[in-house]
Structure formats: C-alpha cells, structure tokens
N, C-alpha and C positions, 0 to 999 in steps of 0.2 A: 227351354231348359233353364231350371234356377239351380241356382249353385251357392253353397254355403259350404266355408273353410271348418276343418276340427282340427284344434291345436292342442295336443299337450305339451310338459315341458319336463325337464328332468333337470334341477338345479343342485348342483355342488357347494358347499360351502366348506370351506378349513376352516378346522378348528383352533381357537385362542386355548393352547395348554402347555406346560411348560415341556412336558417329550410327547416321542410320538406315538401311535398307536398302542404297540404291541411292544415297545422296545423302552431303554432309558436315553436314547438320544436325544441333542434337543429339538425341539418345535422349531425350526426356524429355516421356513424351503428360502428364504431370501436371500440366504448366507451368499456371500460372493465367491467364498472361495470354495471352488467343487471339491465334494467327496469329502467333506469335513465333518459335519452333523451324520456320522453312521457309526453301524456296529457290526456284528457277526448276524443278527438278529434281522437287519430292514435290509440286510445285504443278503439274507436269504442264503447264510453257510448251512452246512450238515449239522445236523445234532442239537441246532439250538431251536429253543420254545418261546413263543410270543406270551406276555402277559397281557393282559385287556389296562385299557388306561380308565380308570374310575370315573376320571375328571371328563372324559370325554362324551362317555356313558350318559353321564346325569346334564352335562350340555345338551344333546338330545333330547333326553326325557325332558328338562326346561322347554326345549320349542315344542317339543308334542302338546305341553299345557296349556302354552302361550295361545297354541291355536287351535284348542279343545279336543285336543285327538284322544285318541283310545292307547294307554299306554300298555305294552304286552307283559305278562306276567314273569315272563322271563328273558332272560337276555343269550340270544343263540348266534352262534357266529359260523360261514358257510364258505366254502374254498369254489372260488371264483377260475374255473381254470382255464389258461390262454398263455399263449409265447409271445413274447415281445419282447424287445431289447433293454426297457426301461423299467420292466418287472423280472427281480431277479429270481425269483424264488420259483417261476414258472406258475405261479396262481396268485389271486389276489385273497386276501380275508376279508368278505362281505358278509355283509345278510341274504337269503334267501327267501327263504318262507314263512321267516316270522319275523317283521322287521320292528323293530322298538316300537312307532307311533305307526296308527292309522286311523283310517276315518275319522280325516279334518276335513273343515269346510270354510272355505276365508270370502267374507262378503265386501265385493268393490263398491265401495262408496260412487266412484266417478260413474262406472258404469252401468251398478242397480243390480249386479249378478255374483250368484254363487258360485265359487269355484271348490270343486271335492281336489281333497288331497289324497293319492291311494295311499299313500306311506312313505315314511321319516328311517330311511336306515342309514348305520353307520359305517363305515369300509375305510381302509387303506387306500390312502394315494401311492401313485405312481413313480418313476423317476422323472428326469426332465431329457429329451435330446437335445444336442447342440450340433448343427451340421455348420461343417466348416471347408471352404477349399476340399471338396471333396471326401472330405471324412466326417465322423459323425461322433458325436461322445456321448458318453452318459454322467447325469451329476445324479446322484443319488441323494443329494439333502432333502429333493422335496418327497422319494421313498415311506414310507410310513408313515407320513401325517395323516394325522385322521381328518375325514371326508365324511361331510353330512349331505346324506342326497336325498333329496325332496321330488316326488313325484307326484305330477296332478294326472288328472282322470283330462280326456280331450274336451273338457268345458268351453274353452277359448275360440271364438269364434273373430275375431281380430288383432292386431299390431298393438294397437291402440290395450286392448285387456290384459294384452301380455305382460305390456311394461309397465301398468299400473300394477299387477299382480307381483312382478319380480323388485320393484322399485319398495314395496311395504315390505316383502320376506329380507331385500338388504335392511330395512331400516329393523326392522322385528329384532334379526342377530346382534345386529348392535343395540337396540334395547338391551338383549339381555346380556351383551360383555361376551356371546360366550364366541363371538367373528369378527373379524375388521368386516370384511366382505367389500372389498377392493377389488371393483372387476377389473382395472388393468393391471393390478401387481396380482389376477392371476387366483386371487383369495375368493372369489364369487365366478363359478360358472354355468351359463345356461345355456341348454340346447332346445330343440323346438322339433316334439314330432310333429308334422304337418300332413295332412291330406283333407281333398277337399270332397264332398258329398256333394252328388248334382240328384236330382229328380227328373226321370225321366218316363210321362206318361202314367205322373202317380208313384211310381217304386223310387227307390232309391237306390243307389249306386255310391259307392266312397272307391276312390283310389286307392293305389297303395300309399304306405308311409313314407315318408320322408324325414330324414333326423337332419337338423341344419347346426352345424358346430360352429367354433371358431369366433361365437359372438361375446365379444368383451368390454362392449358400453352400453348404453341401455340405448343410444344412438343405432349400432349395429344390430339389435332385438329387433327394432322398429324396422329399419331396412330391409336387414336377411327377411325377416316372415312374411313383408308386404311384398317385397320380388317372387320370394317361390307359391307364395299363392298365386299372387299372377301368372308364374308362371308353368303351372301346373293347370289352372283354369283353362288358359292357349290350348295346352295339352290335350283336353278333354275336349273343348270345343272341335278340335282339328282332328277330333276321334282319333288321338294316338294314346300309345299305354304310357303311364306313370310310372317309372321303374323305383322299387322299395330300395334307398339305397342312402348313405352317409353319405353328404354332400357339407362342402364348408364353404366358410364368409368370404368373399373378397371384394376386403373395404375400397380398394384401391378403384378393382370396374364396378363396382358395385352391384356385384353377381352370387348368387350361388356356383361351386362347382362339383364332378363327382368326383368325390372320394373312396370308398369304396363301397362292396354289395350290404345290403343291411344284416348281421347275424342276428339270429332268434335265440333264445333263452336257452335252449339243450346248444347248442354249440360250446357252452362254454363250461358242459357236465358237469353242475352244482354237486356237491355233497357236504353235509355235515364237516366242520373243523373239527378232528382229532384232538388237537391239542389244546382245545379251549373247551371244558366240558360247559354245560348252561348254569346259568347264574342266577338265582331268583332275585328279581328288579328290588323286590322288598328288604335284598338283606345288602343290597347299596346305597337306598335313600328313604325316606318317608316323602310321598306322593304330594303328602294332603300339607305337608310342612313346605315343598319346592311350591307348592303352588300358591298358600300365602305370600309367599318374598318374590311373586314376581310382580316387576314393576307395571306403570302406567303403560301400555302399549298403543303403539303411534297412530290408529282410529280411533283409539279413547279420547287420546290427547286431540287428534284435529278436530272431533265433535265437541267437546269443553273449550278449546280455544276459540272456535266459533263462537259458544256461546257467551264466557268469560270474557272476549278479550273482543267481539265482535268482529273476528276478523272472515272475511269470505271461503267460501273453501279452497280458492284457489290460492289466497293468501296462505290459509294454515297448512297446505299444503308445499308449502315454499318450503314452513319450519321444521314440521314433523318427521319428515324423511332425512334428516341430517337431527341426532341429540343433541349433540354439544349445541347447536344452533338455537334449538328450539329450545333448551335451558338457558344459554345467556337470553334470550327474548324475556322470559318470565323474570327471571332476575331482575332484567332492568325494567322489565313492566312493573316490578314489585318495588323498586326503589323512586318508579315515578307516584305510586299509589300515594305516598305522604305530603307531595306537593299537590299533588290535584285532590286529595281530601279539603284543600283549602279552596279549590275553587269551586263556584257555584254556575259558573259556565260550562254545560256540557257539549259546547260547540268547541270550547277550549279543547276541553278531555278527550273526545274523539280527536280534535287535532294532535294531540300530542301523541298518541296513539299510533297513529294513521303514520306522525314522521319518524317513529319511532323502528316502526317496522321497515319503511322504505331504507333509512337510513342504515339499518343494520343488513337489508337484503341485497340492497346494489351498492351503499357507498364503502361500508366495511368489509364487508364479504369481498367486494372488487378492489381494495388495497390488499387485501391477503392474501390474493390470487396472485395478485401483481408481484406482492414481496414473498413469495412463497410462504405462509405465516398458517397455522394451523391452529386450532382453536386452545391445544394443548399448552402453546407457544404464545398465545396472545396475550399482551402487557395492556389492555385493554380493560377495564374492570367493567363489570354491568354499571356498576354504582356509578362511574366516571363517565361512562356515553350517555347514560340516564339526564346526567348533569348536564351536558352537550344539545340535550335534546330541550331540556330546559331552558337554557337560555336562546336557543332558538326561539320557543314559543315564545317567553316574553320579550322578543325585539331585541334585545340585547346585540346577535351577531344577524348574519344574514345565511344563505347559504354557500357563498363563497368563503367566506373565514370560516364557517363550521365545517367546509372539507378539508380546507387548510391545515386546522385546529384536529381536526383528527387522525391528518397525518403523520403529523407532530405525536398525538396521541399514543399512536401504535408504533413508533421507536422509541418514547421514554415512560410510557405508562403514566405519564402527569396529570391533574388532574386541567380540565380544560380551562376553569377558571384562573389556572395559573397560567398557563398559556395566553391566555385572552389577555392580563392583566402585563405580563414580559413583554409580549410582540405589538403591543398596542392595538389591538384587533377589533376594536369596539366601534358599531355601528357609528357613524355620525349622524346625530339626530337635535343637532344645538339650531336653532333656523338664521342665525348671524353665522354661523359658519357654512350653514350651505348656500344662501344668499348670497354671500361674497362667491361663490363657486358659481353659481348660476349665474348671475351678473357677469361673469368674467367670461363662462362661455355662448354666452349670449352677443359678446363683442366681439369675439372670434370667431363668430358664423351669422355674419348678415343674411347670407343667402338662405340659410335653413329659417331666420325671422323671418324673412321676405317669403319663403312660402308659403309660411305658419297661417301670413296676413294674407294669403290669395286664398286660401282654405284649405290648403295641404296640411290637416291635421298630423300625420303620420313624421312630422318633420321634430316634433315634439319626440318620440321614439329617440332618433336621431341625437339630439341634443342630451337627454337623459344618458346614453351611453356615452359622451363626452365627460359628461359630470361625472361620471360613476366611475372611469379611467382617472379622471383629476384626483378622486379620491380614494382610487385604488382600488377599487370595489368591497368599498364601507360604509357607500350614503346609501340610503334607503331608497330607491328608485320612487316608491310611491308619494314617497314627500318631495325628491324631485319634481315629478309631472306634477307634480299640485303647484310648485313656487312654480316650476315655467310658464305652465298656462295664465298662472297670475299676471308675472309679469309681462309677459306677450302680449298679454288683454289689455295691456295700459297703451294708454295715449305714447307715451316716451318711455321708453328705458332709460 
C-alpha cells in the first residue's frame, strides 16, 4: 500500500489600513486596552450600515496581481452566518461566490512545484476571547479588521512545501506594505487541510479532511503537518477511519488534538449582503495602473541576487523573505561597488562579498535580536558597515574588533573608522612590535618550546593564543605563527 499526503491550506492575513472593514474605527487589534477601537457598526447594533473600506479592496486586488490571478469584475460581499460569542452581529461579512482574485499559480523554487491558488477573498475578522479564572470576555478591537484569506487547491504534498509556500506569501504582503504578517502577534494565519491518499490494488482511496489550527510559526507549520500526516497514515495502516474534524496545535506535547466536527459550507447559509450592493472593481482602481507600481517581488529578487550578487540560493534566500534586510544588503553591496571598482582582484570581490553577507546575516542581525533593535530603529547605516567590511578586507581590524566595533556601531551610529581610530582597535602589524611579544611569550612557556622541538607542532597553536591575549586580540595570528616558527627554528632564542 503507497501512501501520499494532500494538503491545502487556508491562510489569513490583516490588513495594514487605517480603520476597519466596514466601520470608521481604527485598525489597530493590538490596542491593550479592551473595547476601545469600536463603534455601533463592528459591535453589530440595530439600524447601523457597513461601508466597504476602499483601501482594503485594492490591497487585495494588489496580491491578486502580484500572483497573476484573475481579478473579478466586480466586487460582491456575502453574510457569513454562525453564533459565537466573539461575533456580535450573528454573521460575518465575507465573500461567497465570487471572491476578488482567483486562478493563481505560485512556482517553489526549492521544490520545483506549482501550487494553484483557488482564491484571494476579503472578510471581517472576529473578536478576541479572554478566559480568565473561570470567566471568559470578549475584546472587540480586533472586530472588523479586514482579513485577507488565501486558499490553495490540495497541491502540497509535504511540511517541507508548505512552509516554503507560506514563508513567500508572508514575504509577498510585506512586498507590497499592504500586512506586517506577524504570525505570533496573530497578523498571519495558517491552517492546513490535510488528508492522505493510499492506493490500494491500483484505486485510490483519500481519507477524510482534517483542518489543523492553532499554528503561529512557520516552526509549528512544520510540526503540526508532519504529526498528522503521521498520524493519520497509523490510521489507515491499522484499517481505522480518519474522522473529518478541526483539530489544533499543541506546541507544548507536540501533538495534534480534537477540537471539534468539521462544518461544510451550507452550515453556515451563505447569502448575498443586503447592505452592500456590488461594486464594479473598475470604478475603484485602474488594474493595468496597480500593476505597473508593483514592486520587485521576492523570486525575482532571489533569482537576480543569485545572479548579481552571486549569492547561492540558500543564501538569497536568508535575504529575501525579510525586505528591510534584503534592502540594507544591496545598499551596502552598492556602497561597496566603488571601492572594489578599484580592485583588479576578484578573489578580493568575492571576499568582500561573501563577508559582507555573513556579517549582516549572523553578526548584525544577532546583536538586534539581542538588543531587541528592528531594522526601523537601526542607527546602522548601509554606508557605515559597508565601511566595516572594508577595512576588514584590507587587514586593517581583524574579526574580533570588527564585532566589537559594531557593537559600538549599533548604539551610536558612528562611523566605524571613528571608532577604530578613539578605542585604538587597529591590528598590530609593526614586526618590532610583535617580536617583542613573541619573544617574551616564548620565555614564559619553555614547556610549549620543548615540545615544539620533540615535534609537537600543535604547540605553536598554543603560543599564538598567548600572544593574541598579550595583545588583546589585535595581532594578526597569521604573522604570529610565521615569527614563532621562525624563531623556534633557531638554534637560541
């Protein structure tokens, strides 16, 4: 019996707008203080009328572009209806049957495969609950916000495609300004229909669905889908049934659990919004106008960074999925182009290159994390680590004063040459000054000479890190091991 997973997914995105859906409240589900951000309107009173938010509309219609979809001639809005305690109105305002964008197709680089998108529609979010000591509340700020839901066809055939596929659609929204797409503040969510398809005897067979909620890192995408596929596979092997049901994440055993029975589509008696008649998409925006102004999108950019800047794909892939990142990289790749126009070494050029990227992807990146610092907030100029990387490559520091030196960087924004030039940070490279160094810990460790001279090369190592503490870590190790071997070699020290 062979067995092959089919996954779709249903992702959420909030929208970046200044109010929310249908109402003039503002955007903003983060507010701390409950029930602040509402009106008569997200609070779903008698008598009052949603307007449509313009801005949110043509967000949408922006991602349909972005990912070649089919955008719909008109704009139709659909009552969603369900009881809950966190929707007050007794229904939600969704799309139905003609949702803004469909028939997209988004190609994984990593994995070589098409995924079809059924369709891009727009909806109102929900409240928030808060269960406390036994009781339970509701905050209504996050009410109304408009909600972009993305649904793919069950193309996905593993963990692994999933989150290449949701990691581009976060980097896509922030492309175009119009999502943070913050999956633990809640701004980015995906669920996961899953069931697996066995062949047996030639036919085929698929289980029921499974929807897996609850996942809010690209961490928990990877988990939740590779458990219930497992664990559904068990299932089948052990000839028991798959029950169709809402089941969520829990990070903690690292299990699926159930939640409750799965509803179908008439449950929740779709009909036409009353209070919204349709809107022709044409007399909102010009199509052929939104789709000039959209920018570079983040496969473009990791196939030209490969090519341009010859970074791997795993590298372009570091930059791409994060903008602000991948724009300071070109900045200061741009600020390095005028010094390496001078040089005629392209072993240099790649070097500088190569420390340019690491340097921004572990050393900077990991002091930001450290000081909580965000790219917004960074007193870092491209132009100033540009600099940094520079004098690395000419010998000037080593990489211990260049982490130093850009610690310093990222609390006063300085430029590094003034740093280097105040803290005294400059390589020692004078050879009367590291002679005198090496000389002197060469009489403070007979034992390491003595083995040097029985053939314990490795004792060399040893002494180099002596020197390198005597001088703080500013001599050049490489010119070190060159003066010790020297003088080891001699008859006398």
């Amino acid at each position: 019996m062979s067995v092959r997973p089919k996954i779709g997914l249903e992702i959420h995105a909030a929208l970046r707008t200044r109010t929310k859906m249908f109402c003039d409240s503002p955007n903003n589900p983060l507010e701390s203080e409950p029930n602040k951000n509402v009106c008569p309107v997200c609070l779903g009173h008698p008598g009052t009328l949603p307007v449509p938010n313009r801005a949110a509309i043509i967000s949408v219609i922006r991602v349909g572009l972005a990912l070649g979809g089919k955008i719909a001639p008109r704009i139709k809005f659909d009552r969603k209806n369900y009881f809950y305690p966190d929707l007050p109105k007794g229904y939600q305002i969704s799309q139905y049957d003609e949702p803004i964008v469909s028939e997209c197709i988004v190609h994984l680089p990593a994995a070589d495969k098409d995924i079809r998108i059924r369709r891009v529609h727009l909806e109102e979010d929900a409240g928030r609950l808060l269960h406390e000591k036994g009781n339970t509340f509701v905050d209504f700020n996050r009410a109304g916000v408009p909600l972009m839901e993305l649904v793919t066809e069950p193309d996905f055939s593993s963990a692994e495609e999933v989150v290449e596929f949701a990691r581009y659609i976060q980097a896509l929204l922030r492309y175009l300004h119009v999502s943070d797409a913050d999956m633990e503040k809640g701004q980015l969510r995906v669920e996961a229909n899953i069931s697996v398809c066995r062949w047996v005897r030639g036919k085929a067979q698929e289980s029921a669905k499974v929807e897996v909620k609850n996942l809010n890192s690209f961490r928990a995408v990877q988990r939740a889908i590779a458990y219930e596929v497992t664990r559904q596979e068990k299932l089948l092997k052990a000839r028991e049934k798959v029950v169709a049901e809402t089941r969520g994440w829990d990070e903690a055993r690292g299990v699926t659990v159930s939640q409750r029975s799965k509803e179908e589509a008439h449950d929740y008696r779709y009909f036409p919004e009353p209070d919204i008649t349709p809107i022709a998409t044409a007399s909102l925006v010009d199509l052929q106008e939104v789709a000039r102004e959209l920018p570079e999108l983040p496969f473009a950019k990791r196939l030209r960074f490969t090519r341009e800047y010859h970074l791997t794909p795993a590298q372009a892939d570091a930059l791409i999925y994060e903008p602000a990142l991948a724009d300071f990289y070109e900045q200061a790749v741009s600020e390095l182009k005028e010094w390496e126009q001078q040089q005629q070494d392209k072993k240099l050029r790649a070097k500088s290159l190569q420390l340019l990227f690491n340097y921004l992807t572990s050393d900077l990146r990991g002091l930001m994390r450290d000081e909580g610092v965000s790219f917004e907030e960074l007193r870092v100029a491209p132009a100033h680590f540009a600099e940094l990387i520079d004098l690395i490559v000419q010998g000037k520091i080593l990489s211990r004063q260049a982490k130093d030196i850009l610690k310093k960087m990222l609390h006063t924004g300085e430029l590094p040459s003034l740093i280097l030039e105040r803290e005294g940070l400059h390589t020692v490279r004078d050879a009367a000054a590291l002679d005198a160094v090496v000389r002197e810990v060469l009489q403070e460790n007979p034992k390491a000479v003595a083995d040097y001279r029985k053939g314990k090369t490795a004792s060399v190592q040893f002494l180099v890190g002596k020197a390198m503490a005597k001088l703080k870590g500013r001599g050049d190790p490489n010119l070190l091991r060159v003066r010790f071997c020297a003088l080891l070699d001699e008859e006398e020290l």
